[in-house]
C-alpha positions as CSV (number, residue, x, y, z in Angstrom):
1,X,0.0,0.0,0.0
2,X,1.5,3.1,-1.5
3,X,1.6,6.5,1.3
4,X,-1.1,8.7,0.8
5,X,0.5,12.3,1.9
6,X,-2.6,14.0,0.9
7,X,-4.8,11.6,3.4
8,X,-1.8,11.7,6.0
9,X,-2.4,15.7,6.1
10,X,-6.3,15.5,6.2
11,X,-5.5,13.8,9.2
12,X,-3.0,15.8,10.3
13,X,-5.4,18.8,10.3
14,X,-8.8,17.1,11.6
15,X,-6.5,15.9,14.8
16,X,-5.1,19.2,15.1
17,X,-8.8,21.3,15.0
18,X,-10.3,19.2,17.6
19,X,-6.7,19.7,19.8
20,X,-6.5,22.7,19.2
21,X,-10.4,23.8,19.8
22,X,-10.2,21.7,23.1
23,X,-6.7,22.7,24.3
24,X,-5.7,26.0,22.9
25,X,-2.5,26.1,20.8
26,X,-0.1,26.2,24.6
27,X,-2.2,23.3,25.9
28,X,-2.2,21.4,22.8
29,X,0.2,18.4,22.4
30,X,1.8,17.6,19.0
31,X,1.9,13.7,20.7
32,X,-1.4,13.9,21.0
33,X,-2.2,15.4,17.7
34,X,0.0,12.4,16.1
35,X,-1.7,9.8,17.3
36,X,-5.5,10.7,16.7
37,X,-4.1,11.4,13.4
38,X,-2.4,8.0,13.1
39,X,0.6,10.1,12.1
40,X,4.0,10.3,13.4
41,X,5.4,13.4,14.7
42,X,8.2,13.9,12.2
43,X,5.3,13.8,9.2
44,X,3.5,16.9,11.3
45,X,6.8,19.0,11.5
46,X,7.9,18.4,7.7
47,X,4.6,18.8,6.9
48,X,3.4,21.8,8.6
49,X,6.2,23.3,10.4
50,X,6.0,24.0,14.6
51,X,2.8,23.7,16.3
52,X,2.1,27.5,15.5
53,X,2.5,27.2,12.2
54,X,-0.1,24.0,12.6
55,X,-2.3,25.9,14.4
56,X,-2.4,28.6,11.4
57,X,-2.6,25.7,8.6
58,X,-5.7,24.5,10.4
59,X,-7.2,27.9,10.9
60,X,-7.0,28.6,7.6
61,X,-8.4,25.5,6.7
62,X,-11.1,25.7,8.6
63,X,-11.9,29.5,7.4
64,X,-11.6,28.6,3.7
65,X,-14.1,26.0,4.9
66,X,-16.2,28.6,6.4
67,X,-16.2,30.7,3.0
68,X,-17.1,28.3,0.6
69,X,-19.8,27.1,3.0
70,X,-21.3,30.5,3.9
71,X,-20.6,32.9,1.1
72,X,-22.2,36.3,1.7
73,X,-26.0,36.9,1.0
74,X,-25.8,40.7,-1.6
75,X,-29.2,40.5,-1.1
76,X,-30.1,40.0,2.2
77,X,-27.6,40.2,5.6
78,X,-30.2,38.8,7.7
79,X,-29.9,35.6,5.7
80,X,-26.3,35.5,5.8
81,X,-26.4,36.0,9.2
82,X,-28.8,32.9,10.2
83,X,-26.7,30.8,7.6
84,X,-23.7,31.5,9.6
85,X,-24.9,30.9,13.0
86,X,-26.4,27.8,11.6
87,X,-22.9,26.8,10.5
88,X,-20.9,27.8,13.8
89,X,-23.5,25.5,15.9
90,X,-22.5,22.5,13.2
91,X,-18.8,23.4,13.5
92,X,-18.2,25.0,16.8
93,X,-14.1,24.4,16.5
94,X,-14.0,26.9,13.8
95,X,-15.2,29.8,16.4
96,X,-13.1,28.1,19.5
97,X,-10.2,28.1,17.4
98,X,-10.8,32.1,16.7
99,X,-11.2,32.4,20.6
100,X,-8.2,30.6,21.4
101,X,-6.5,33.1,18.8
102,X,-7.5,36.0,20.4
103,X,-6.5,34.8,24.2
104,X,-3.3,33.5,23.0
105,X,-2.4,36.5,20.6
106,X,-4.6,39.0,21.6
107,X,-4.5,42.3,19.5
108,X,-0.8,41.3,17.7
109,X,-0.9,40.4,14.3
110,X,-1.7,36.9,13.2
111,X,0.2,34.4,11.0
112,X,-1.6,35.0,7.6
113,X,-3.1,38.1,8.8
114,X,-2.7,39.6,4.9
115,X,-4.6,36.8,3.3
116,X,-6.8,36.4,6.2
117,X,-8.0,40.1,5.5
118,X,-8.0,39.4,2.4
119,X,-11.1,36.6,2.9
120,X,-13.4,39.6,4.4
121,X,-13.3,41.6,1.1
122,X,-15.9,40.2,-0.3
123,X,-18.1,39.8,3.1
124,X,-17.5,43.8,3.2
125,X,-18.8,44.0,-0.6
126,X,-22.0,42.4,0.5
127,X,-22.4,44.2,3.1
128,X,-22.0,47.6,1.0
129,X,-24.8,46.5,-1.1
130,X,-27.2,45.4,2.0
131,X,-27.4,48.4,3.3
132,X,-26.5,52.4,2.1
133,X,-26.6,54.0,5.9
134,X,-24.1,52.4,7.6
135,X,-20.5,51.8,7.2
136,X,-19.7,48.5,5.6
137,X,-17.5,47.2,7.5
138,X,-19.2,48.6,10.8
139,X,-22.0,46.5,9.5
140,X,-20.1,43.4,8.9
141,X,-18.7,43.6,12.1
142,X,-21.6,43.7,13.9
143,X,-23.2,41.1,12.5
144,X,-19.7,38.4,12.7
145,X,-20.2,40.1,16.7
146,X,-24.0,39.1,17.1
147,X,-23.3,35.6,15.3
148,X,-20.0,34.8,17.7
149,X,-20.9,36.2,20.6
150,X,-24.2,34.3,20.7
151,X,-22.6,31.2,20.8
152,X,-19.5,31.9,22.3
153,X,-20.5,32.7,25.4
154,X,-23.6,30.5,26.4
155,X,-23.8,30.9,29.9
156,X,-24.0,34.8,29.2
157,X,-26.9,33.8,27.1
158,X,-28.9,31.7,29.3
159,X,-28.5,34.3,32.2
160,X,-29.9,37.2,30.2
161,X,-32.1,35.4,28.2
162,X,-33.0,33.1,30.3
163,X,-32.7,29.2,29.8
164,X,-35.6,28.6,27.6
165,X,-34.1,30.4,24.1
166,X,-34.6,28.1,21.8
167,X,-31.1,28.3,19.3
168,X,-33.8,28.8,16.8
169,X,-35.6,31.7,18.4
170,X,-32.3,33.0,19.0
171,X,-31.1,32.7,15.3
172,X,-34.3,34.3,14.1
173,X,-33.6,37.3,16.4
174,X,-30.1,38.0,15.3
175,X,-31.1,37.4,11.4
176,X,-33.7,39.6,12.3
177,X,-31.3,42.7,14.3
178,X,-28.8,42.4,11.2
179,X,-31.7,43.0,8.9
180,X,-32.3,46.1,11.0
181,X,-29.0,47.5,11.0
182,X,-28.7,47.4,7.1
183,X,-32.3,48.9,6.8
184,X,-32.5,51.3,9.3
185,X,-31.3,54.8,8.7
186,X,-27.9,56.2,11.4
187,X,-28.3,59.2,13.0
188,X,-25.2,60.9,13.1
189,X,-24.9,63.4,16.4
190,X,-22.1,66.2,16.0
């Protein structure tokens, strides 16, 4: 049987997401990471590089995932909005993995940061067209905010909105506040 590098690094990656979501990239252990791959350490090093540089392969993995799964609604924000809170509840690494960025890293740039910027061009472009009050990018912010922080912080949720939300209600009420932020006209105060 003939090695299949291309499977090996699927692996690689899939064992690294869900040690990486769990453990953060300090806690994470490339030992660990080798052998729910079924890979051996030296393959994830020639491969991938340190475990930072694994922890941005998988990241941007997982985003170019995210994009081709969720591309932005022109039309309507609101929909683009439920879509993507539909598709961090199915995929919940792909936000921890942003967390554990931003506790490890904080405000400091991050590998890829350049092409990783690059990926929200075209969210901002969709958000240009959804709404012609607000600033686009202001816009798209807030509506990756209400998406993240709704499921990134559940025991916030259940204490303000108590423990019967449905995640349903709760998507149709942030599709629902986007859709009001591109519609509704700012006031601007001088």
């Amino acid at each position: 049987m003939a090695y299949d590098s291309a499977a090996t690094k699927g692996r690689i990656l899939t064992a690294a997401a869900a040690e990486f979501a769990e453990h953060g990239v300090a806690g994470a252990r490339v030992d660990r990471i080798a052998a729910s791959a079924k890979a051996n350490k030296r393959a994830i090093y020639d491969y991938f590089g340190d475990k930072q540089a694994l922890f941005a392969a998988v990241l941007h993995h997982l985003m170019t995932d995210l994009a081709k799964a969720v591309p932005p609604d022109e039309s309507d924000l609101g929909t683009y909005a439920a879509r993507l809170y539909d598709y961090h509840r199915a995929h919940p690494e792909t936000l921890r993995l942003l967390l554990w960025e931003a506790l490890e890293i904080g405000d400091g740039p991050v590998p890829g940061e350049e092409a990783r910027a690059e990926h929200y061009v075209g969210k901002v472009k969709a958000a240009e067209t959804a709404s012609d009050t607000l600033d686009p990018r202001t816009l798209l912010f807030f509506t990756l905010g209400l998406v993240g922080w709704s499921l990134a912080m559940p025991q916030v949720r259940r204490m303000v909105l108590g423990p019967d939300r449905s995640p349903e209600q709760l998507r149709s009420a942030i599709s629902a506040a986007v859709q009001t932020l591109a519609t509704q006209p700012t006031t601007h105060t001088e």
